[in-house]
C-alpha positions in Angstrom: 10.4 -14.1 -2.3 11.2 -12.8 0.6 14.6 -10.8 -0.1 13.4 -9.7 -3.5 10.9 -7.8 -1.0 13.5 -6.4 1.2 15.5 -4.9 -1.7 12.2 -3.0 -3.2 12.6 -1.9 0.7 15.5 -1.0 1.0 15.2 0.5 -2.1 12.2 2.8 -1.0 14.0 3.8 2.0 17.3 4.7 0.2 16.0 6.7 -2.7 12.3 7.8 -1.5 13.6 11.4 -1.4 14.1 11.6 -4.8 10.6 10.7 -5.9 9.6 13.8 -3.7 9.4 17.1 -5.9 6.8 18.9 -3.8 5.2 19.5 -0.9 2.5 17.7 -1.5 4.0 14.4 -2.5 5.7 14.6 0.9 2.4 13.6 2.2 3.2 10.6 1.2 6.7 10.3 3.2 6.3 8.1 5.9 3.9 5.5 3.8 6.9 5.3 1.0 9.1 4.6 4.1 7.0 2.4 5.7 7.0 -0.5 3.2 5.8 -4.0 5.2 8.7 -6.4 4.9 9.5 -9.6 6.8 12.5 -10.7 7.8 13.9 -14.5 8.9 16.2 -15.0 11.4 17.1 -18.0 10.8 19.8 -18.9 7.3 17.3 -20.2 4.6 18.8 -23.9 3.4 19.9 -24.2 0.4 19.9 -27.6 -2.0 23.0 -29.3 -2.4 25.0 -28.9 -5.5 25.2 -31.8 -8.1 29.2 -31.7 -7.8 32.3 -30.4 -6.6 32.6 -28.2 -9.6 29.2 -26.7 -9.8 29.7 -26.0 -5.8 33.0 -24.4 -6.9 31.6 -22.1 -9.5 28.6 -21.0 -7.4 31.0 -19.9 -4.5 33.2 -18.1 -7.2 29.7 -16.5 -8.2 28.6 -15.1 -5.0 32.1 -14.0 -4.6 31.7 -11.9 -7.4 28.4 -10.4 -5.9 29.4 -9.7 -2.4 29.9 -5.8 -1.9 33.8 -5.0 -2.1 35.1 -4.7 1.1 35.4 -0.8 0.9 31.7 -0.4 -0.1 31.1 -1.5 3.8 33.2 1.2 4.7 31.6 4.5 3.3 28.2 6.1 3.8 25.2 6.9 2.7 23.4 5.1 -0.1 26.6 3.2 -1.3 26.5 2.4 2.5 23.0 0.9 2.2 23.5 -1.0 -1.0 26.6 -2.5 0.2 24.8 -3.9 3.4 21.7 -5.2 1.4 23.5 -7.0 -0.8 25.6 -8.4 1.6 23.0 -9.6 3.2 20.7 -10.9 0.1 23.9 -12.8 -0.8 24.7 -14.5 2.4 21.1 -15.9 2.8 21.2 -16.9 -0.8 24.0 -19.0 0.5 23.2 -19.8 4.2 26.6 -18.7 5.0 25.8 -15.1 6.6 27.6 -16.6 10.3 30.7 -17.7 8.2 30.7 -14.3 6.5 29.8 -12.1 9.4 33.3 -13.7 11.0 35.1 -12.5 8.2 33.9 -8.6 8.7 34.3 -8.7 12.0 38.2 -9.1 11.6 38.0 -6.2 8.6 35.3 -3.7 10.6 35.5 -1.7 13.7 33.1 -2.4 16.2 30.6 0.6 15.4 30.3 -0.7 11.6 30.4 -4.4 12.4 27.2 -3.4 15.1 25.9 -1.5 12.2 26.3 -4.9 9.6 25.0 -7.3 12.0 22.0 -5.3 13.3 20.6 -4.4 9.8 17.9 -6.2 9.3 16.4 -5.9 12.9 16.3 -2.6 12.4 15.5 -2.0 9.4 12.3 -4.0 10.1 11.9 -1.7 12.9 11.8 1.3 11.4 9.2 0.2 9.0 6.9 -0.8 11.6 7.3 2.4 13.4 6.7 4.1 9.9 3.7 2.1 9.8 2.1 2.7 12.8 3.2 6.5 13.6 0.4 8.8 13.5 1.1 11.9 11.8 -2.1 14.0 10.1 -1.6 14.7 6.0 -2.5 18.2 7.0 0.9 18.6 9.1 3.5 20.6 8.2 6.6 19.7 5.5 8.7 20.4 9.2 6.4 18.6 11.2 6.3 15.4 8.9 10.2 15.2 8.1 10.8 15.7 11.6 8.7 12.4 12.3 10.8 10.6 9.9 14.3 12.1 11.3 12.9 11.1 15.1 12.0 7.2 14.4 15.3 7.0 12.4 17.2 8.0 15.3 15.3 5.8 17.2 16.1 2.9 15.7 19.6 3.6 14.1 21.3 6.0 16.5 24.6 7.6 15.3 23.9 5.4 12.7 20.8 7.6 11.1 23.3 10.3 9.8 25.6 7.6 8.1 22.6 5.7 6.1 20.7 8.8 5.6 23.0 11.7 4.8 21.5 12.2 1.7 18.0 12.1 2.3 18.7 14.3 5.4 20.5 16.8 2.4 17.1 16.6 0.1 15.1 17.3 3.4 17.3 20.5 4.0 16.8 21.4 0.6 13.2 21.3 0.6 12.8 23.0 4.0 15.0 25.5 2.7 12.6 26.2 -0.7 9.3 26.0 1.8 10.8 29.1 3.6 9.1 32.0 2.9 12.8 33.6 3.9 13.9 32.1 1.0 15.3 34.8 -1.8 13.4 32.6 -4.4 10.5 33.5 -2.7 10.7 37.2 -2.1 11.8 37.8 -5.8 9.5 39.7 -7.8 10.7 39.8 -11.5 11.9 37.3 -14.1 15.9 38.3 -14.3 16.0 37.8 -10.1 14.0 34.7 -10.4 16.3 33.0 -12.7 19.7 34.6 -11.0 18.4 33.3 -8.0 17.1 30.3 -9.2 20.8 29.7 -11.2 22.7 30.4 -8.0 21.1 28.0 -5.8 21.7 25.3 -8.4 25.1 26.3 -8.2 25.2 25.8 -4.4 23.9 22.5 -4.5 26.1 21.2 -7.5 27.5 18.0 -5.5 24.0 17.2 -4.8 21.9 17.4 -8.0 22.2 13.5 -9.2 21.0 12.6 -6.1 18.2 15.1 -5.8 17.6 13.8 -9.4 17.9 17.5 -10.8 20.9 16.6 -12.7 18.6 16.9 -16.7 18.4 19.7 -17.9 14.0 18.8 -18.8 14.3 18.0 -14.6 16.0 21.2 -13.9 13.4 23.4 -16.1 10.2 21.5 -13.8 11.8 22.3 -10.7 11.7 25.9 -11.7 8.3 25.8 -12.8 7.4 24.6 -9.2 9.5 27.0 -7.0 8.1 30.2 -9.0 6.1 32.3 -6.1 2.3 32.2 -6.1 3.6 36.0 -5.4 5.3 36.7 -9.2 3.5 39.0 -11.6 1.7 37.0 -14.1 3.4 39.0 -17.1 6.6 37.8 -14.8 5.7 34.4 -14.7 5.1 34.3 -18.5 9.0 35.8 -19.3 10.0 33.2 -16.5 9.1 30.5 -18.4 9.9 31.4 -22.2 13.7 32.2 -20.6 13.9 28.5 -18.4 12.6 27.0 -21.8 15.0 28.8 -23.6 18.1 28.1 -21.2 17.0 23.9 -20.8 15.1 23.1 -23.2 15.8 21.7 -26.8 13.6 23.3 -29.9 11.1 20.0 -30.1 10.8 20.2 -26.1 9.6 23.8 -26.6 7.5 23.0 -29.3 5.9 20.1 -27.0 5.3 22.7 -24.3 3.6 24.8 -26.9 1.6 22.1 -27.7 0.5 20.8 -24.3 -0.1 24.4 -23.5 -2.4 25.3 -26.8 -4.4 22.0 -25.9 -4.8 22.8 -22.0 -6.0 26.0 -23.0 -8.7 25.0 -25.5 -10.1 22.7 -23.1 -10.1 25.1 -20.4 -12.3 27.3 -22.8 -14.7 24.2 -23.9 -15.2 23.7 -20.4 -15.7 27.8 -19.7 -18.6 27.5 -23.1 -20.1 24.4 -21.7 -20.9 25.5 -18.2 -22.1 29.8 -20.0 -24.1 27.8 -22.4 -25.6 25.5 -19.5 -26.8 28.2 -17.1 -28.4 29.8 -20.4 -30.1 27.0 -20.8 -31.3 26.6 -16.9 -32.5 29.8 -17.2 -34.7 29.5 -20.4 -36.0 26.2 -18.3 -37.0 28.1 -15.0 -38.4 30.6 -17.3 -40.6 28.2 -19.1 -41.4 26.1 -15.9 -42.7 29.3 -14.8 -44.6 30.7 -18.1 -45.5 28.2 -20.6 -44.9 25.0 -19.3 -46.3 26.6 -16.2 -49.1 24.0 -15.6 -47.2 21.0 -16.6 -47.4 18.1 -13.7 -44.3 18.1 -12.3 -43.4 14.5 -13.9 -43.9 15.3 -17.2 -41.6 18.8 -16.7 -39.0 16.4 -15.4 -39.2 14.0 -18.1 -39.3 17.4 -20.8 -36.4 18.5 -18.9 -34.2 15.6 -18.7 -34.6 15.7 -22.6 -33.8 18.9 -23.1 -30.8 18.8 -21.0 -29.7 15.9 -23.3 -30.0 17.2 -26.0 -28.0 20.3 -25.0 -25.3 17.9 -24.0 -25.1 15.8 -27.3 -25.3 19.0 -29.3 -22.6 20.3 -28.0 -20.3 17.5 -27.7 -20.9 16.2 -31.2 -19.9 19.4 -32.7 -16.5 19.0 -31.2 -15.6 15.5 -32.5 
């Protein structure tokens, strides 16, 4: 079970930046870095095969799985894919010394360093993420800046080679949470979208692996990255022209849909609570007139039922 674990792992570490779409869910950064894994040291044993044949087949198998040889050699996440499944396979196989002897003849020193030190420090780095004390009330700067510093840490030179493209979605987001930005100082729908448009454009390379490459993700980022600044009549054009430009007709019609019913509960909720204070007030106003020499049990208990009452009233006549 143990290297099903350190894929989810690896997994989290490699593509974590693209779950985060806000500055709030960056709260969450160093836990989604941080998940516990543990790693053996020692080869795990495997059984031995019922023949000669089967043992053949099974080596042509994990053959077939190993990362090619130039998947060892680039960066990135194709980088850190390579390397875990090297790695998975090898302890599948208990041949990860045999193997290792084999890449040190194919890899210069730095990479075969890189290879052979993996899971060390990857388990590193998650303890570090574990234990590092950063408050949710820091800043976006402040907390990627926690995660760049026990990265190079533990990985050296080797932090900008695994992590190029978080380190691009980090710069990205930085960039958006800068109030320099020329999303942030527009004022009207036509700059919004250019602006907006343009910096798409910019980061073209980058959008599958910011996971902005749908048209439906595209049109949410937008939403997000409008200023708290725009106009609301602004904001209103801003959204009809980004569903317009990314949206398909049913899509729209959805949004229409979702916005109709978020509105009528925001005006159920807006009648409930007007129609409650009405009716506190009619209740101090009796408590202190009419009902004026009730004990104070029995104006609890007539209370309570009117109070009820209100509540069931008004929520049966919306079934």
């Amino acid at each position: 079970m143990r290297w099903p674990l350190l894929l989810i792992s690896v997994a989290f570490i490699g593509s974590v930046y693209l779950f985060i779409t806000n500055e709030n869910e960056l709260n969450a950064i160093k836990f989604e870095t941080a998940s516990p894994v543990l790693f053996e040291t020692a080869d795990e044993k495997v059984q031995p095969t019922a023949s000669a044949s089967s043992q053949t087949t099974a080596q042509i198998q994990i053959n077939e799985d190993m990362p090619e040889q130039d998947t060892l050699l680039q960066s990135g996440q194709a980088l850190m894919t390579a390397i875990t499944s090297f790695w998975q396979q090898c302890r599948r196989e208990s041949n990860c010394d045999e193997l290792l002897t084999q890449q040190q003849l194919l890899l210069d020193d730095d990479r075969y360093q890189l290879l052979v030190n993996f899971p060390v420090n990857l388990q590193n780095e998650q303890r570090l993420m574990g234990a590092s004390l950063i408050s949710l009330d820091a800043s976006l700067t402040d907390k990627i800046a926690n995660v760049k510093a026990i990265r190079e840490q533990i990985w050296g030179d080797d932090a900008a080679l695994l992590f190029q493209q978080q380190d691009a979605y980090y710069d990205y987001r930085l960039s958006l949470s800068d109030l320099d930005n020329r999303l942030n100082q527009t004022q009207n729908s036509d700059d919004f979208i250019n602006e907006y448009n343009a910096m798409l454009a910019d980061r073209g390379e980058d959008l599958d692996s910011f996971a902005l490459s749908s048209d439906t993700a595209k049109y949410e980022q937008a939403l997000q990255l409008i200023p708290s600044s725009m106009p609301e009549d602004e904001t209103v054009r801003i959204k009809a022209e980004l569903a317009s430009q990314y949206l398909t007709a049913n899509e729209q019609q959805s949004i229409v849909n979702r916005d109709q019913q978020v509105d009528k509960q925001k005006q159920e909720i807006t009648d409930y609570q007007q129609r409650l204070n009405q009716l506190e007030a009619t209740l101090a106003n009796e408590r202190a007139t009419s009902k004026k020499t009730m004990n104070d049990e029995d104006w609890q208990v007539y209370k309570a039922d009117r109070l009820y009452q209100y509540r069931l009233s008004f929520f049966s006549s919306r079934v």
